[in-house]
Residue frames as a rotation matrix with the C-alpha (Angstrom) as fourth column:
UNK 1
0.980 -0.043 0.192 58.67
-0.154 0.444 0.883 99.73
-0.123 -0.895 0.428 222.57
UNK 2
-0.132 -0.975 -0.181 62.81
-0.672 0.222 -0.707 99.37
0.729 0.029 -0.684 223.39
UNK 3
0.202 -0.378 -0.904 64.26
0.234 0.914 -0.330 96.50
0.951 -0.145 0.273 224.29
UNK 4
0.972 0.002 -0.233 64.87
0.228 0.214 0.950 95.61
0.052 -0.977 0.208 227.83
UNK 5
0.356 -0.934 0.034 68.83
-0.934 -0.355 0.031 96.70
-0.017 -0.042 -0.999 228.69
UNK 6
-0.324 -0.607 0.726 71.01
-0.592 0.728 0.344 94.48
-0.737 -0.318 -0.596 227.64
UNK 7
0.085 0.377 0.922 68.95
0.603 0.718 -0.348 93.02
-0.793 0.585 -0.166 225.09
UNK 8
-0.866 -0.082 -0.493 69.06
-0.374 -0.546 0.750 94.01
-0.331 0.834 0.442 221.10
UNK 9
0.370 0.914 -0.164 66.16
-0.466 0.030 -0.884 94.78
-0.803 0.404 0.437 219.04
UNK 10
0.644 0.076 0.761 65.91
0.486 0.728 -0.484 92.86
-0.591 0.681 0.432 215.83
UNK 11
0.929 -0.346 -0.131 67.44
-0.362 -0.776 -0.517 95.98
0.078 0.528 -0.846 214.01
UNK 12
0.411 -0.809 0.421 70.58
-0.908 -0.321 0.271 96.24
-0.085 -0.493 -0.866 216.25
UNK 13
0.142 -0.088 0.986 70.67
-0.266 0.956 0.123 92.23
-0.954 -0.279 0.112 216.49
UNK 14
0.979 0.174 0.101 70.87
0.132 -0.175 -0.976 92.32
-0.153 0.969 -0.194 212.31
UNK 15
0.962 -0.125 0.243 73.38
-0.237 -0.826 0.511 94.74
0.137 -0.549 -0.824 212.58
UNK 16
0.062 -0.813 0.579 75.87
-0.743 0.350 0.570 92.87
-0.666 -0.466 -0.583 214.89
UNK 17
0.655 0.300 0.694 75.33
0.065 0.892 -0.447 89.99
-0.753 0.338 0.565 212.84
UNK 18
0.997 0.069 -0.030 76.12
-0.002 -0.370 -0.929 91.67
-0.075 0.927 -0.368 209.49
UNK 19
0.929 -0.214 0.303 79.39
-0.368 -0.636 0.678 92.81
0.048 -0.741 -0.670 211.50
UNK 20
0.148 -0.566 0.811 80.60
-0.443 0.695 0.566 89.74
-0.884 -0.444 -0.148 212.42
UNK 21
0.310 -0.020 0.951 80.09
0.516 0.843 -0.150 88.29
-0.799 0.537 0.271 209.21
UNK 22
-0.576 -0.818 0.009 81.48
0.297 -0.199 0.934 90.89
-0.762 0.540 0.357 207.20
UNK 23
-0.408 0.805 0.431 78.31
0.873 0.482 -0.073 91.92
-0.267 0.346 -0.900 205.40
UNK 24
-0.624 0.059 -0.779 77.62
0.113 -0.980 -0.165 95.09
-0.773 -0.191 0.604 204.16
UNK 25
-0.777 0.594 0.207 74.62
0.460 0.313 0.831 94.17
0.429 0.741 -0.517 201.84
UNK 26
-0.549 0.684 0.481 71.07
-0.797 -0.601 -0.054 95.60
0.252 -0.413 0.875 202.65
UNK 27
-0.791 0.565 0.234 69.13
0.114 0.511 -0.852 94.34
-0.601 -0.647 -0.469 205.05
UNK 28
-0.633 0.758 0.159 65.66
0.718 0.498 0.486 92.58
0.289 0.422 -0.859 203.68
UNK 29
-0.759 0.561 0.330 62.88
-0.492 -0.827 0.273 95.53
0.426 0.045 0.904 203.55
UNK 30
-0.249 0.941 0.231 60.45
-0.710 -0.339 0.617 93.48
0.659 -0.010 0.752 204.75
UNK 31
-0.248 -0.053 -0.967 61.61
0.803 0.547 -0.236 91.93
0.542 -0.835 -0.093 207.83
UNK 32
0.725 0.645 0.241 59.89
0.306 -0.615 0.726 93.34
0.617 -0.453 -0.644 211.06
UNK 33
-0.339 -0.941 0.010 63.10
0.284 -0.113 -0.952 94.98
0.897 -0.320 0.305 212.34
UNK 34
0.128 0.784 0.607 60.36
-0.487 -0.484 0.727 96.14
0.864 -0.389 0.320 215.48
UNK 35
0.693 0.679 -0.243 60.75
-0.220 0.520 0.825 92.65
0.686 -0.519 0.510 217.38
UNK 36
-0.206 -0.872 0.444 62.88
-0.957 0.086 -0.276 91.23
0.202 -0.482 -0.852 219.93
UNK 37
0.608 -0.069 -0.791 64.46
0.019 0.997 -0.072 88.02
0.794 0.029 0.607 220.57
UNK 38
0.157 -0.311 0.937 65.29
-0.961 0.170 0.218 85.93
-0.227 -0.935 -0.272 223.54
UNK 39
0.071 -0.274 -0.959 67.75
-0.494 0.826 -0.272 83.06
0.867 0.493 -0.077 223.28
UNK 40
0.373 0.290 0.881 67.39
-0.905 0.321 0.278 80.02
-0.203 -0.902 0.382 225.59
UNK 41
-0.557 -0.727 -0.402 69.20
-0.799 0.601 0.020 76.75
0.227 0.333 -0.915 225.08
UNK 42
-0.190 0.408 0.893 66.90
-0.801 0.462 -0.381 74.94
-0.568 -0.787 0.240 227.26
UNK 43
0.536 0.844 -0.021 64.85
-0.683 0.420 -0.598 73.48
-0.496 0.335 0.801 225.08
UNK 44
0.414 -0.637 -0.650 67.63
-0.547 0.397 -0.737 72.27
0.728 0.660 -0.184 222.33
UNK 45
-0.593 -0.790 0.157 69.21
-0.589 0.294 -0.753 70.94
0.548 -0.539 -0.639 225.47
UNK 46
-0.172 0.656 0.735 66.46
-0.830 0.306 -0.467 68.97
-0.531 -0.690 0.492 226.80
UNK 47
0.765 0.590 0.258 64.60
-0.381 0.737 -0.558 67.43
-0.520 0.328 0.789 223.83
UNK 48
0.682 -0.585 -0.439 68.29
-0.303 0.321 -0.897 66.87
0.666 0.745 0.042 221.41
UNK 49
0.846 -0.519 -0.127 70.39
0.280 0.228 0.932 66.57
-0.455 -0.824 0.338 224.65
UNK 50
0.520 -0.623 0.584 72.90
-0.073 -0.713 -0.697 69.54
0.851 0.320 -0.416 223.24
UNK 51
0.673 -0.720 -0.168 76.03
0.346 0.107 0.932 69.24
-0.654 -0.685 0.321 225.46
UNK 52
0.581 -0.570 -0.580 79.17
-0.775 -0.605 -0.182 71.65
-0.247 0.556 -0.794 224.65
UNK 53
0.900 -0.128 -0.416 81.73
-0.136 0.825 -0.549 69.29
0.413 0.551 0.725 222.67
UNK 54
0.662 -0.614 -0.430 85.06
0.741 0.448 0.501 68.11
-0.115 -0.650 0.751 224.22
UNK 55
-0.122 -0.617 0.778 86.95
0.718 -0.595 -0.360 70.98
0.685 0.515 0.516 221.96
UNK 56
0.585 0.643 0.495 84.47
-0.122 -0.533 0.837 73.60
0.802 -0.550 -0.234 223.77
UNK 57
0.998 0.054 0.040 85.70
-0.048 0.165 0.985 72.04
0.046 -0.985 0.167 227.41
UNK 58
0.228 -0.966 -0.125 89.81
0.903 0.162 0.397 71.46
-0.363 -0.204 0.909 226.42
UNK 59
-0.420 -0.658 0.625 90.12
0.818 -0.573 -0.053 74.94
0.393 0.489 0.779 225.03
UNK 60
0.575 0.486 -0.658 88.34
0.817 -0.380 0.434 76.84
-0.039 -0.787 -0.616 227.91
UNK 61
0.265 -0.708 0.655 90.19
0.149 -0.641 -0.753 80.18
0.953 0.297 -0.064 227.78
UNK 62
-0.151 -0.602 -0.784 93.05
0.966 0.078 -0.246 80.43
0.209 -0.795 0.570 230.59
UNK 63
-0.894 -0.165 -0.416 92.06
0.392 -0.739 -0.549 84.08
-0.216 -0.653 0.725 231.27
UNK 64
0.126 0.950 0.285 88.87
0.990 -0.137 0.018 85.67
0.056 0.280 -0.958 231.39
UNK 65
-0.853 -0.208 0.478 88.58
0.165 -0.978 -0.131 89.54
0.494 -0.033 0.869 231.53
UNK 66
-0.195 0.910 -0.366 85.53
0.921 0.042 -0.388 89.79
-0.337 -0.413 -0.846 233.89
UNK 67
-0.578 0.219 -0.786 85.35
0.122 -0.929 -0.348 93.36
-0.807 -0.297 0.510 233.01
UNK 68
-0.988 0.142 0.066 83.84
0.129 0.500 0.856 92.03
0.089 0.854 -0.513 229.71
UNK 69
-0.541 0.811 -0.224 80.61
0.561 0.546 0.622 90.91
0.627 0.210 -0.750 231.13
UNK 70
-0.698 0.145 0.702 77.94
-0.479 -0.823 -0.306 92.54
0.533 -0.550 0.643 233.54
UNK 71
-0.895 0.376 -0.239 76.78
0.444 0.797 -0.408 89.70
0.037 -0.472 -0.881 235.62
UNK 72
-0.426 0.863 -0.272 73.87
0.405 -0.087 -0.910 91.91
-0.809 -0.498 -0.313 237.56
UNK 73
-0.329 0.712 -0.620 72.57
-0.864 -0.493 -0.108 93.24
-0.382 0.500 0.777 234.28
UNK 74
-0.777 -0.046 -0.628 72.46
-0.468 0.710 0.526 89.67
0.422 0.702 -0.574 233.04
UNK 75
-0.913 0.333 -0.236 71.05
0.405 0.654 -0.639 88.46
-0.058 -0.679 -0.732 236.40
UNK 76
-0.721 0.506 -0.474 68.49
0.102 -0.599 -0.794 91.08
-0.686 -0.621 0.380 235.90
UNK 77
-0.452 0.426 -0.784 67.07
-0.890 -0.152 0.430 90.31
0.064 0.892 0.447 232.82
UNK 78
-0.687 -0.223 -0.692 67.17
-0.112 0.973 -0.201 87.07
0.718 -0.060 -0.693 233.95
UNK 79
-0.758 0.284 -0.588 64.87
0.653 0.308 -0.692 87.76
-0.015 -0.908 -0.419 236.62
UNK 80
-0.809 0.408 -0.423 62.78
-0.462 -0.887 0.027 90.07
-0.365 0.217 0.906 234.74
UNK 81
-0.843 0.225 -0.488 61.19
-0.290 0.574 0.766 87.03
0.452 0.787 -0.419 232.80
């Protein structure tokens, strides 16, 4: 089974990770690199009342690049659920 568009399998989602952090170790043999994850905030925001911190809100970035993001693939995953 592949991931929904837009979404990374566990592999790929490793991977980026590894990336970002500069890692270039081997990945655990006996993780199920098969699944997929979906992140939601909801919950952390409900039951811990998670709220972005003042830093978050006074350093908003003064330009966005919209071409960055892909709203209707987002919306569409989003609405796949």
């Amino acid at each position: 089974m592949s991931p929904k568009p837009g979404r990374l399998d566990m592999k790929r989602r490793v991977e980026e990770l590894a990336a970002v952090a500069g890692w270039s170790g081997d990945k655990p043999r006996t993780m199920n690199l098969e699944q997929h994850l979906d992140m939601d905030t909801t919950k952390i925001r409900r039951d811990f009342g998670y709220r972005e911190t003042l830093w978050d809100r006074d350093y908003w970035p003064k330009e966005v690049d919209t071409a960055q993001f892909d709203y209707a693939a987002e919306d569409a995953i989003l609405n796949d659920r």
